[in-house]
C-alpha positions as CSV (number, residue, x, y, z in Angstrom):
1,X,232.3,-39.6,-207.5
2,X,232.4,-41.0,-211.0
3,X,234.7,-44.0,-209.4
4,X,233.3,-44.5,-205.9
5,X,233.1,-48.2,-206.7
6,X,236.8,-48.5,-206.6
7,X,237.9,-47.1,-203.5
8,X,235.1,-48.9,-202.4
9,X,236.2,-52.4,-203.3
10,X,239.4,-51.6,-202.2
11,X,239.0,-50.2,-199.3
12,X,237.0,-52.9,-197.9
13,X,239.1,-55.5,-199.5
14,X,242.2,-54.5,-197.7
15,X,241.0,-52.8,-194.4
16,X,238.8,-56.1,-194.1
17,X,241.7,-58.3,-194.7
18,X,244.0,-55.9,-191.9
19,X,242.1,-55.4,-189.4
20,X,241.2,-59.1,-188.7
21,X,244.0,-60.7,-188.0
22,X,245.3,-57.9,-186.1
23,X,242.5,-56.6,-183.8
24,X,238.6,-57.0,-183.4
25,X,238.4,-54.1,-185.0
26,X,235.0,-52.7,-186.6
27,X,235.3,-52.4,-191.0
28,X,235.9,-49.0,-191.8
29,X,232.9,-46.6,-192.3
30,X,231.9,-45.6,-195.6
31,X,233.3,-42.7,-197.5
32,X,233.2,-39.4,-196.8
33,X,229.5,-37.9,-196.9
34,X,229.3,-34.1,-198.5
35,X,226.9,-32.3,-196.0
36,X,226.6,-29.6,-198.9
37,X,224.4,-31.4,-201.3
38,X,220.5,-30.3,-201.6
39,X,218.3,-31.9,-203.6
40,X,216.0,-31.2,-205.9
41,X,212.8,-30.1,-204.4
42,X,210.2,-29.0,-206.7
43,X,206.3,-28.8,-207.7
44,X,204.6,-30.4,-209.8
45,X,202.5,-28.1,-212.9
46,X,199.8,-29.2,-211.3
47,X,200.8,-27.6,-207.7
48,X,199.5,-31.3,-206.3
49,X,202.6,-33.1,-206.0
50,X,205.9,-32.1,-204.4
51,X,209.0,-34.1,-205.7
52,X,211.9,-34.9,-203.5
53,X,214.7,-36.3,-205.9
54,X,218.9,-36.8,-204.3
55,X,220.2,-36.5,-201.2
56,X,218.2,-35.3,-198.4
57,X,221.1,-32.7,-197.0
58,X,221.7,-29.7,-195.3
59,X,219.1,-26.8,-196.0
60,X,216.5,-29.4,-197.6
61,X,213.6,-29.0,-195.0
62,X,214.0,-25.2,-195.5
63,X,213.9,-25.5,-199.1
64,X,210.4,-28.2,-198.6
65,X,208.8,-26.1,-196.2
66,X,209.5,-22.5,-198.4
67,X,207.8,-24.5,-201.3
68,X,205.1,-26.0,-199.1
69,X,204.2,-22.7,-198.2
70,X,203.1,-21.3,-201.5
71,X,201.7,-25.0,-202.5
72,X,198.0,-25.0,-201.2
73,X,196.9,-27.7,-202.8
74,X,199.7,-29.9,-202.6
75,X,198.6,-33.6,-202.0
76,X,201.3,-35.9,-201.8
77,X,205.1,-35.8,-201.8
78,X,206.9,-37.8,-204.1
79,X,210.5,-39.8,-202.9
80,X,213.4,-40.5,-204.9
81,X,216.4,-40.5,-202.4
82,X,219.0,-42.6,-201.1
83,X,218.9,-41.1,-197.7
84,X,220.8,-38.1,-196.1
85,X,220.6,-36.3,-192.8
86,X,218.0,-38.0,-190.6
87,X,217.3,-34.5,-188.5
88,X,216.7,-32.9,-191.9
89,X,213.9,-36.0,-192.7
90,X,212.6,-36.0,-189.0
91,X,211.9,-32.1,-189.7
92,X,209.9,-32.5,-193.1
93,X,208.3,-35.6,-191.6
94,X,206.8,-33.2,-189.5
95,X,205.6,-31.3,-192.0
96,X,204.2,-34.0,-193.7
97,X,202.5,-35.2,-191.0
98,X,201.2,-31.6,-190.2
99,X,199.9,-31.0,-193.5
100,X,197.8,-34.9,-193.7
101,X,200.2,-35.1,-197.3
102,X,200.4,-38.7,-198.9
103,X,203.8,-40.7,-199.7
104,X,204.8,-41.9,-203.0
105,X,208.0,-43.8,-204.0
106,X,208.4,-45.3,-207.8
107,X,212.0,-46.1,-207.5
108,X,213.9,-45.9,-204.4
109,X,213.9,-44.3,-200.9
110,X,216.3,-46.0,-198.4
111,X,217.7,-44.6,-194.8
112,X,216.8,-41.3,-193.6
113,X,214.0,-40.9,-196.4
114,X,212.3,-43.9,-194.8
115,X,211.3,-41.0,-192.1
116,X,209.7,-39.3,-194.7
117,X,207.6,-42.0,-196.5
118,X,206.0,-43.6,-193.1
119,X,205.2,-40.0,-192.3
120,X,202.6,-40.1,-195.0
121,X,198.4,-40.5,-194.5
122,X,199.2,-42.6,-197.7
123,X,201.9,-44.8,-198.2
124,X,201.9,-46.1,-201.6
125,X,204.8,-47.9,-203.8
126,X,204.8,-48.1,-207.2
127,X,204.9,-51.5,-208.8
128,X,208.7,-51.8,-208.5
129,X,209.6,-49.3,-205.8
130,X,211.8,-50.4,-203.0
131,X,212.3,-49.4,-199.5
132,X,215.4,-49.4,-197.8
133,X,216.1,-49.5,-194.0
134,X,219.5,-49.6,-191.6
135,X,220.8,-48.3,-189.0
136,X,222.4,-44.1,-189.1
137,X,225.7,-43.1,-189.2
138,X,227.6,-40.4,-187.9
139,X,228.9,-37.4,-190.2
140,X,230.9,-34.2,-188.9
141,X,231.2,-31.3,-190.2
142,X,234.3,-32.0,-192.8
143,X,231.9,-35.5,-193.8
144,X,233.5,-37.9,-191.8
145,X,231.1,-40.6,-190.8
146,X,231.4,-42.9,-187.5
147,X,229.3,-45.4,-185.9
148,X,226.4,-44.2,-183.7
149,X,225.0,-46.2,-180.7
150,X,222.4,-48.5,-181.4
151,X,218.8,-46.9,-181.0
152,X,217.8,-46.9,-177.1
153,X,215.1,-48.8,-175.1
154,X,213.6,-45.3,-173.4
155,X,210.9,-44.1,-174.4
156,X,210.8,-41.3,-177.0
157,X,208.2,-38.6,-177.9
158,X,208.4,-35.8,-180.9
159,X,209.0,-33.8,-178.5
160,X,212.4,-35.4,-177.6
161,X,215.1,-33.5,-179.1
162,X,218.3,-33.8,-176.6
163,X,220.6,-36.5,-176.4
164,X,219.1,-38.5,-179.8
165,X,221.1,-39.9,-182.1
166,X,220.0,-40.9,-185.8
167,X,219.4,-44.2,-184.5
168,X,216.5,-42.6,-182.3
169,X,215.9,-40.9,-184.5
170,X,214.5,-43.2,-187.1
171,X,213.4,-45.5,-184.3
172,X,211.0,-42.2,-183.4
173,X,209.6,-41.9,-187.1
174,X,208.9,-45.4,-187.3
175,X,207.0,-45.6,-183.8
176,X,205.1,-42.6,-184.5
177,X,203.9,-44.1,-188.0
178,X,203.0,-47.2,-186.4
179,X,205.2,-49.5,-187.3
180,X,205.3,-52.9,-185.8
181,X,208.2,-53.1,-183.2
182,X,209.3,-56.6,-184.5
183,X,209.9,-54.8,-188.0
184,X,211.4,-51.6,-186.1
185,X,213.7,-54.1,-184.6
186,X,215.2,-55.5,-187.6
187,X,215.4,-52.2,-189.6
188,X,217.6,-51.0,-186.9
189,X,219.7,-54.4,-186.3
190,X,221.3,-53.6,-189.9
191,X,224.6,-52.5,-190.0
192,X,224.7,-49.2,-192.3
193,X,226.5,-50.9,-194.9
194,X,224.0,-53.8,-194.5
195,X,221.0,-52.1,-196.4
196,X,217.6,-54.1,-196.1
197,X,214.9,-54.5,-198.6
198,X,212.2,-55.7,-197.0
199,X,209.1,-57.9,-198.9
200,X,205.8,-56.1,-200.1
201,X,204.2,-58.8,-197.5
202,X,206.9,-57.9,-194.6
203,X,205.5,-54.3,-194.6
204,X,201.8,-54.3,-195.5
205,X,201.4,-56.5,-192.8
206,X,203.9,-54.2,-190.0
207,X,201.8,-51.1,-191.6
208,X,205.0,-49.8,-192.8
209,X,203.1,-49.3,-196.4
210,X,199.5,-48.7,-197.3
211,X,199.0,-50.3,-200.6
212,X,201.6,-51.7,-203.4
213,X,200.0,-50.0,-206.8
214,X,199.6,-52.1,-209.8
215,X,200.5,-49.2,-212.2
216,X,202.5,-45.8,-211.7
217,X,200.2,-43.3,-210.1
218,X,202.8,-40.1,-210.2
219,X,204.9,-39.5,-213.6
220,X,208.6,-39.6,-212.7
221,X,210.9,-36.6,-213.2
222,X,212.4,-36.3,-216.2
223,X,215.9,-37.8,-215.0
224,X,214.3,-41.1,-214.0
225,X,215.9,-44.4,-216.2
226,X,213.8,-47.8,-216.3
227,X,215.9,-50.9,-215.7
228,X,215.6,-51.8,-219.8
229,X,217.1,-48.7,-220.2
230,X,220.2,-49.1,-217.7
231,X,220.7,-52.9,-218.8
232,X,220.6,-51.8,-222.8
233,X,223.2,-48.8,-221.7
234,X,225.7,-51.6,-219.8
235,X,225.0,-54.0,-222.8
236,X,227.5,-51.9,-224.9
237,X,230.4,-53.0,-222.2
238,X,232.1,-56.0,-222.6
239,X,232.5,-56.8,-219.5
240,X,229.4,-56.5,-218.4
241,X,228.3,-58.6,-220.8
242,X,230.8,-61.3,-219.8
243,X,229.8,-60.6,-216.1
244,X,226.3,-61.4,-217.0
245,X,226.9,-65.6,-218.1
246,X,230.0,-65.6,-215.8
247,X,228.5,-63.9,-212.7
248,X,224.7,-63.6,-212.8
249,X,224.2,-62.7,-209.5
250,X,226.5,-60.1,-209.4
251,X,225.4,-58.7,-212.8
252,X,221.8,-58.3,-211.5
253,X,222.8,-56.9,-208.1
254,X,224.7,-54.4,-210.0
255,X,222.2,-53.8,-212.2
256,X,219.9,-53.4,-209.8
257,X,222.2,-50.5,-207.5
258,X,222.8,-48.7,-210.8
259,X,219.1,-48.5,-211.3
260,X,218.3,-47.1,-207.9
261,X,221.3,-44.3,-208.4
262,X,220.2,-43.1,-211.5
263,X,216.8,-42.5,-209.8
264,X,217.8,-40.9,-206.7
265,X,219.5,-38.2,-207.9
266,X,222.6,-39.4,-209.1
267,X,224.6,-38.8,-213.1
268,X,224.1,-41.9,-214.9
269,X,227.4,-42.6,-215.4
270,X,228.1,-42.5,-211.9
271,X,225.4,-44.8,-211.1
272,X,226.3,-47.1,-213.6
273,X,230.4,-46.8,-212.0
274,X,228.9,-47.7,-208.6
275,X,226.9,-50.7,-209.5
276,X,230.0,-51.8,-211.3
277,X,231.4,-52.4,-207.8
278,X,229.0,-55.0,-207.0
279,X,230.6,-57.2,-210.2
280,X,234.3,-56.1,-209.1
281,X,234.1,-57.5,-205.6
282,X,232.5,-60.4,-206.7
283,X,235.0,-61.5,-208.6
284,X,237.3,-61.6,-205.8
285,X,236.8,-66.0,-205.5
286,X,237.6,-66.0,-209.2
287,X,240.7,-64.1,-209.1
288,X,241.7,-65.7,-205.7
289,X,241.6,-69.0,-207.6
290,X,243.5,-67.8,-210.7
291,X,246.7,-68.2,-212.5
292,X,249.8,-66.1,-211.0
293,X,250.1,-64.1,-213.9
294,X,246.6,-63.1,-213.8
295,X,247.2,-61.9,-209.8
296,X,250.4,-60.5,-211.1
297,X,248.7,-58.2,-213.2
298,X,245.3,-57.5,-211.2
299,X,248.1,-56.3,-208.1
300,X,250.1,-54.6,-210.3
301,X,246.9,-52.5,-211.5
302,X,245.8,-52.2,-208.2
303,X,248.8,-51.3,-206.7
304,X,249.9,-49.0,-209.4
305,X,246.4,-46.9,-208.4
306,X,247.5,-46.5,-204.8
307,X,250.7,-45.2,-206.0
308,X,249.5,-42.6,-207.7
309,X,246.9,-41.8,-204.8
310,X,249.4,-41.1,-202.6
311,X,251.6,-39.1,-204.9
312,X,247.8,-37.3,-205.4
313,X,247.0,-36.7,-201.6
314,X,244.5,-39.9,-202.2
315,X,241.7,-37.7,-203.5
316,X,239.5,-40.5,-204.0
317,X,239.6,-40.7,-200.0
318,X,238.4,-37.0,-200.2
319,X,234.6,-38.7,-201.9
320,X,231.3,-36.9,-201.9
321,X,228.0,-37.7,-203.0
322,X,227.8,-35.1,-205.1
323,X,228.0,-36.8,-208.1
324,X,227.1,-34.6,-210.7
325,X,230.1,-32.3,-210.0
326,X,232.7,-35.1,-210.7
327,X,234.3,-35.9,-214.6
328,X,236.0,-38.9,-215.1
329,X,239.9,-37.9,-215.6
330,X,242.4,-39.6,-217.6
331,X,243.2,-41.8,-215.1
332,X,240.4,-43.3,-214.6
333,X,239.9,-43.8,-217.7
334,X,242.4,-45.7,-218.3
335,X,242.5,-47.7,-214.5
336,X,238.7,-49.1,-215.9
337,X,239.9,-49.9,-219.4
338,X,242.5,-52.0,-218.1
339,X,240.2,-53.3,-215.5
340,X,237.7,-54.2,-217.6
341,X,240.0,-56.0,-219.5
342,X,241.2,-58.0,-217.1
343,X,238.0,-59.2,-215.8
344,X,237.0,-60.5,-219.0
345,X,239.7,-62.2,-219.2
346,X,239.2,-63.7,-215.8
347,X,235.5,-64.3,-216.6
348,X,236.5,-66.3,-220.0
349,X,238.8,-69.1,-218.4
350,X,237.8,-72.2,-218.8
351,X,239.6,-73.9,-215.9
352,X,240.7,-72.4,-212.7
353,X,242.8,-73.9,-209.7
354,X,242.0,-73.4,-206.0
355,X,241.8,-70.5,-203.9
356,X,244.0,-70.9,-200.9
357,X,242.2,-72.5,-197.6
358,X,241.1,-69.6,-194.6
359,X,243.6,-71.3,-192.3
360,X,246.6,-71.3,-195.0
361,X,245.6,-67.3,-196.2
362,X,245.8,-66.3,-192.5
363,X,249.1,-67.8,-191.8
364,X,250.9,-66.4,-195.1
365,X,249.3,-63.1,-194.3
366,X,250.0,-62.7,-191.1
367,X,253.4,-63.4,-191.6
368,X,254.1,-61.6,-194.4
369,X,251.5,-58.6,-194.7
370,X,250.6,-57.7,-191.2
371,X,254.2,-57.4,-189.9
372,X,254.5,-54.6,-192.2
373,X,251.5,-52.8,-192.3
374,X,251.3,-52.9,-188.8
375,X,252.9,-49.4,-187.7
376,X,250.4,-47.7,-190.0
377,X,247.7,-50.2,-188.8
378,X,248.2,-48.5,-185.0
379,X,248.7,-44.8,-186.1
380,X,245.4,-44.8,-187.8
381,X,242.0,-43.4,-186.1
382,X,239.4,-46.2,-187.2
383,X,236.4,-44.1,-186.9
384,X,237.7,-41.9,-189.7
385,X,236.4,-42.7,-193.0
386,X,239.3,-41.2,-194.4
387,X,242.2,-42.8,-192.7
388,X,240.8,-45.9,-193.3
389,X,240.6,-44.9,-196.6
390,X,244.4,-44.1,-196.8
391,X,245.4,-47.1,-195.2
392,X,243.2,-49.8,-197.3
393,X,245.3,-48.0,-200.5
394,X,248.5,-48.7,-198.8
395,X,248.6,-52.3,-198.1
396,X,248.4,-52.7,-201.6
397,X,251.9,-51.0,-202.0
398,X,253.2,-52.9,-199.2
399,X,252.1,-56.0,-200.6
400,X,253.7,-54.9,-204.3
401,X,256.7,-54.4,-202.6
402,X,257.0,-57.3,-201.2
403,X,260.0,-60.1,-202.8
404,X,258.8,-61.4,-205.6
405,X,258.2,-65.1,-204.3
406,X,255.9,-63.5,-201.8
407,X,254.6,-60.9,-203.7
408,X,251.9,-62.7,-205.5
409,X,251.4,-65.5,-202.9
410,X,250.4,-62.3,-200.3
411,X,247.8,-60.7,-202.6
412,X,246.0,-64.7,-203.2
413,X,245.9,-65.2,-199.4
414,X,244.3,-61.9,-198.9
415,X,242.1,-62.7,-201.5
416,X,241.1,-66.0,-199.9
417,X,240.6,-64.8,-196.5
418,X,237.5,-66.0,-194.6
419,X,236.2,-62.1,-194.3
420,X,236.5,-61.8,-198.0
421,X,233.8,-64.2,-198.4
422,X,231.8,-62.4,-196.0
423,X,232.2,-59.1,-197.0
């Protein structure tokens, strides 16, 4: 969706901020996955090269192996994908592997694609792809994703097909490409919002790549955007710009996720609104340390957004990552105009007071917040992606509503809670 990043950054902010004072609970799971999506799967003129750009979905092996059957002289598969469904990678991993094919990623390949790669007699990056590796998640059949059980200590074969989860899954892959087991380890010890990117040196030497090339080797699809390009496109906001001297780290993190969309399948200006997340929550210490009216008017944004969610039937809770299909609406339109605003704003100040201690945030919000989200704290399933969704948009009501000397006081403690800095 064109405005992922927000529910995003809201989501977490308030479900993060709920859920530990009340329980041990775990963060809610990402948004809803579609299981719909394909990618594009297509051959080269030259019949060598078969591209795998987006989503690795439902019906993408058959659509690779259908093409792979009229491809004789295909050599090597190229990777552009941020992941998907890790039985549909573990079946055209076997196909790879069947066929002796070689591995290319320029950009990106992360998660279930990973299968793919390490399947490869080659396994080549291009001189700024990355890899990324965590553990799966869960997705049913209306694209709500759960936790799965950490991968298991028995021993598997491709032949093992019962009882494996996506965890085993990728564990398999990795084994059968000969992975070190130290590097399997910590591939799988990430959490699935906890994506690692692991050194050129981490995996030449756990034979997780062959080679890093010092030039492209494969042109990229037409689609593909270099970071210069991306960075001259976000140039033209202000508030990137601002983000960029007041939050470098941020600005290049969010550079650096909108570069990796926009090559793996996703519409530019959807990658562009997702690495904008990346600056959004990071300014969470700035605004937790800023004036009262600026609070005032961040919640009152906010808060105004869930309103109109719930009045909506919180479609944004209803996400996909189908992104092409999605155009920006009036609303948000407007929501990121005033956003952005605001955040330049906050950028700009010259002096800012304190945010308020972890100890001091926990009291005020557990005395004023939790009471009275705590009824639609219990009635919510936290394995659904959606409820948690539902419920991260309404503690911003509740905390809007509350009086008004509490009102902004509640929104800067859950600002300054310790699992905000975490997060």
């Amino acid at each position: 969706m064109i405005h992922r990043f927000r529910s995003r950054a809201l989501i977490a902010l308030a479900a993060l901020a709920l859920t530990a004072p009340l329980a041990a609970a775990p963060p809610p799971p990402a948004p809803p996955v579609s299981v719909k999506t394909v990618p594009r799967i297509f051959l080269s003129d030259d019949g060598a090269t078969i591209y795998i750009v987006g989503p690795i979905m439902d019906d993408a092996f058959l659509c690779f192996d259908a093409l792979l059957q009229t491809a004789p002289r295909v050599k090597q598969v190229y990777l552009a994908s941020p992941g998907g469904l890790t039985l549909e990678g573990r079946l055209i991993a076997a196909l790879v592997r069947k066929r002796h094919l070689d591995t290319y990623v320029e950009h990106y390949c992360a998660s279930a694609c990973t299968q793919v790669f390490v399947s490869g007699r080659e396994r080549v990056l291009g001189p700024d792809a990355e890899l990324g590796f965590h553990q799966a998640v869960g997705i049913d059949s209306k694209g709500e994703t759960s936790a799965l059980a950490a991968a298991s200590t028995r021993n598997l074969t491709p032949l093992t097909v019962f009882g494996i989860n996506g965890n085993d899954t990728l564990r398999l892959a990795y084994e059968q490409a000969g992975i070190d087991q130290p590097f399997i380890t910590k591939a799988l010890a990430r959490g699935h919002d906890d994506m690692w990117l692991p050194t050129t040196a981490e995996m030449l030497a756990a034979h997780v790549i062959t080679r890093r090339a010092a030039k492209s080797e494969l042109s990229a699809p037409g689609t593909s955007h270099s970071r210069a390009e991306i960075a001259a496109m976000v140039a033209q906001n202000p508030m990137w710009r601002a983000a960029q001297a007041a939050l470098p780290g941020a600005y290049a993190d969010g550079l650096a996720d909108a570069w990796r969309r926009a090559n793996t399948g996703s519409d530019l200006k959807a990658a562009i609104a997702s690495g904008r997340g990346a600056i959004v929550v990071a300014a969470w210490p700035l605004l937790a340390a800023s004036p009262d009216a600026m609070l005032d008017r961040m919640l009152a944004l906010y808060a105004g957004s869930a309103r109109v969610q719930r009045e909506q039937g919180y479609p944004m809770c209803k996400e996909t990552i189908d992104d092409e299909t999605t155009v920006m609406n009036p609303l948000d339109a407007s929501f990121e105009s005033t956003e952005d605003a605001l955040l330049v704003e906050l950028f700009g100040a010259a002096g800012r007071g304190k945010a308020l201690s972890g100890q001091d945030a926990r009291k005020i919000f557990e005395r004023d917040v939790a009471p009275v989200m705590l009824r639609s704290y219990l009635a919510t399933d936290t394995k659904s992606s959606s409820a948690s969704c539902r419920l991260g948009f309404r503690i911003f009501e509740a905390i809007d509503q509350l009086p008004a000397k509490k009102r902004v006081n509640a929104y800067r403690a859950l600002l300054s809670l310790p699992e905000m800095a975490e997060s």
